[in-house]
C-alpha positions as CSV (number, residue, x, y, z in Angstrom):
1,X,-93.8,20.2,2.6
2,X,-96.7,19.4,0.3
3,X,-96.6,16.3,-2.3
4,X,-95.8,17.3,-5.9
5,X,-99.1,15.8,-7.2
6,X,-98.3,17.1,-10.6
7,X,-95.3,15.4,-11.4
8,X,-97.5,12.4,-10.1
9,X,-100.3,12.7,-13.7
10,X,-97.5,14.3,-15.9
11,X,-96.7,12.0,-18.9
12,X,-93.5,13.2,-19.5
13,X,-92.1,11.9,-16.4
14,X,-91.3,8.6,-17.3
15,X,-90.4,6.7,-14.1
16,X,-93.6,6.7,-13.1
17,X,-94.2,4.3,-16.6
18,X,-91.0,2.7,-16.1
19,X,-91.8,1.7,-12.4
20,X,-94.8,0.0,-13.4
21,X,-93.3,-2.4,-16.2
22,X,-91.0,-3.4,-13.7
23,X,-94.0,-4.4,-11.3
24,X,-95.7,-5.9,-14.4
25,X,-92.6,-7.8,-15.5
26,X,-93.2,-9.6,-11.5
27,X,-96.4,-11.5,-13.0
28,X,-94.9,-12.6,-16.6
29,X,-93.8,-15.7,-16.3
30,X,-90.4,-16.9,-16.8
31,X,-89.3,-18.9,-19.9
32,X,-87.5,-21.7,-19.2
33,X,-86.0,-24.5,-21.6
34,X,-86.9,-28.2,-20.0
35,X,-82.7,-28.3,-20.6
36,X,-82.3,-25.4,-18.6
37,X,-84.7,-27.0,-16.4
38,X,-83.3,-30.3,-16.1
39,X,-79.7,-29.5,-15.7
40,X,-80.3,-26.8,-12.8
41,X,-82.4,-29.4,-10.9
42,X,-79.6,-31.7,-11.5
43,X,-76.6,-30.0,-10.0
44,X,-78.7,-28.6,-7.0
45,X,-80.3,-31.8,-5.9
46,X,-78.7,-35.6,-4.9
47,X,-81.1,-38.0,-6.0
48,X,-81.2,-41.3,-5.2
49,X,-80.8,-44.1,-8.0
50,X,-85.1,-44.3,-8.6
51,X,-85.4,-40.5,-8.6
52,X,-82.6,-40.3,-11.2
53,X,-84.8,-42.7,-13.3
54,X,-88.1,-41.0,-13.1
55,X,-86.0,-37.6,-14.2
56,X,-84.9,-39.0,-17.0
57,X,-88.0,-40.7,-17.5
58,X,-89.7,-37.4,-17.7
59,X,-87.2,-35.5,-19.5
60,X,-87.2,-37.9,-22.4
61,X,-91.2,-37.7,-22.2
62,X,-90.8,-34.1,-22.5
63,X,-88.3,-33.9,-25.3
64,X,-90.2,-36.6,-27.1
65,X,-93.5,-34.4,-26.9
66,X,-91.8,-31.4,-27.7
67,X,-90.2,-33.0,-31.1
68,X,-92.9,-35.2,-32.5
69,X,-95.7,-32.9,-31.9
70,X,-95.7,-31.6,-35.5
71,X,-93.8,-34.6,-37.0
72,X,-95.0,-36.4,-40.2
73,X,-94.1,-39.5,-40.1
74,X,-96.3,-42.7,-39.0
75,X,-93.3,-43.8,-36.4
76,X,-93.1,-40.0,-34.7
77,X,-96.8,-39.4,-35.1
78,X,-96.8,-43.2,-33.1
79,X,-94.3,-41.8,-30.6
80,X,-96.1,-38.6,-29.6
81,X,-99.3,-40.2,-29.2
82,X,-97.5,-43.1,-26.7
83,X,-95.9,-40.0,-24.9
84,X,-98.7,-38.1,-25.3
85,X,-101.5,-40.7,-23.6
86,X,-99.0,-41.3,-20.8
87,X,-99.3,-37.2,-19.9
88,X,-103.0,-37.4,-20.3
89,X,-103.3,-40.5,-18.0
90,X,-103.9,-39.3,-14.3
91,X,-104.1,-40.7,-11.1
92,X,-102.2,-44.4,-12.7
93,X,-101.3,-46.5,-9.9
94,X,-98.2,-48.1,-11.6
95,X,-95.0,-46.9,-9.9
96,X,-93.8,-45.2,-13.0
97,X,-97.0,-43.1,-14.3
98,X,-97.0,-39.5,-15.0
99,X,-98.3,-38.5,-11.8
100,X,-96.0,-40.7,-9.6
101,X,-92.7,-39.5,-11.7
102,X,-94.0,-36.1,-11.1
103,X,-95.1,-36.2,-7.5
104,X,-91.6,-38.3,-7.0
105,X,-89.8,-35.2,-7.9
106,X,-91.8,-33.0,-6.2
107,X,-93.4,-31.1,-9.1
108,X,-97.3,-30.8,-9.4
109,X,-98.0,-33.0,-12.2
110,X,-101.8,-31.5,-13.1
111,X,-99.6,-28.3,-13.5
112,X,-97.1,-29.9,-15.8
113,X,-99.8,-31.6,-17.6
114,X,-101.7,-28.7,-18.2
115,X,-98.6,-26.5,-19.6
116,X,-97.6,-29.4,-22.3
117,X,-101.2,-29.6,-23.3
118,X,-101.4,-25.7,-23.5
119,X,-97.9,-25.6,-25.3
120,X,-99.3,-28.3,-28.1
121,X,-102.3,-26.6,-28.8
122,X,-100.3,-23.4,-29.5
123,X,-97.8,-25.4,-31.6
124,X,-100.1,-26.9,-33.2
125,X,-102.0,-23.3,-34.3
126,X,-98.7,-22.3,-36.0
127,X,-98.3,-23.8,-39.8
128,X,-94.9,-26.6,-39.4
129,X,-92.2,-25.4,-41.4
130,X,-90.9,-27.7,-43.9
131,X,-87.0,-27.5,-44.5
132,X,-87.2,-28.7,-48.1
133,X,-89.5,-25.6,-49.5
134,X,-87.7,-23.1,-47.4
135,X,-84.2,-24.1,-48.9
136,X,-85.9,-24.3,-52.5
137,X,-86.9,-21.1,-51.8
138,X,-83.3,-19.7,-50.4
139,X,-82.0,-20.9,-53.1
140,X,-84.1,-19.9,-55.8
């Protein structure tokens, strides 16, 4: 029995296309909420008392960086840059630095770094949206 090599180039078949989204969809990555994050890590893993504090160490650093990265205000613009200084700083030898928080809970902390730092610049490419001109506008 010979191949059907035809079928193989024809564009009509389409589960030859359909196959190879699915193999593509393997190397997208996943989108994940730090929430969604947070809480599976939480109810699959026991942590000790210290661990527990570095988590929510981290997960406070994350939602403070992901909400005051666009913010106005002198006391949120204050905030991020705290937060943000504390991601930047590497290799800190105090117990409760980025990299020992992240190493603590066995995550890579130049890879977590790296993705908050990529995610600000894109946030920071898009215009902020202001509340007050958009409901002027809804309303008008």
């Amino acid at each position: 029995m010979t191949p059907q090599w035809s079928n193989f180039n024809n564009p009509s078949d389409q589960s030859g296309s359909a196959a190879d989204e699915r193999v593509a969809s393997l190397f997208q990555p996943d989108t994940l909420l730090s929430a969604q994050y947070f809480d599976n890590l939480r109810r699959k893993t026991y942590f000790e008392p210290e661990k527990r504090l570095m988590l929510a160490i981290l997960q406070d650093a994350i939602n403070c960086f992901r909400d005051k990265v666009q913010t106005q205000n002198r006391k949120g613009k204050r905030l991020f840059a705290e937060t943000e200084s504390w991601v930047i700083e590497s290799n800190g030898d105090w117990i409760f630095s980025f990299d020992n928080v992240c190493e603590a809970l066995s995550l890579n902390p130049e890879y977590v770094r790296q993705g908050l730092l990529r995610w600000k610049e894109k946030i920071r490419q898009t215009p902020p949206r202001h509340e007050a001109s958009e409901k002027k506008r809804a309303a008008g």
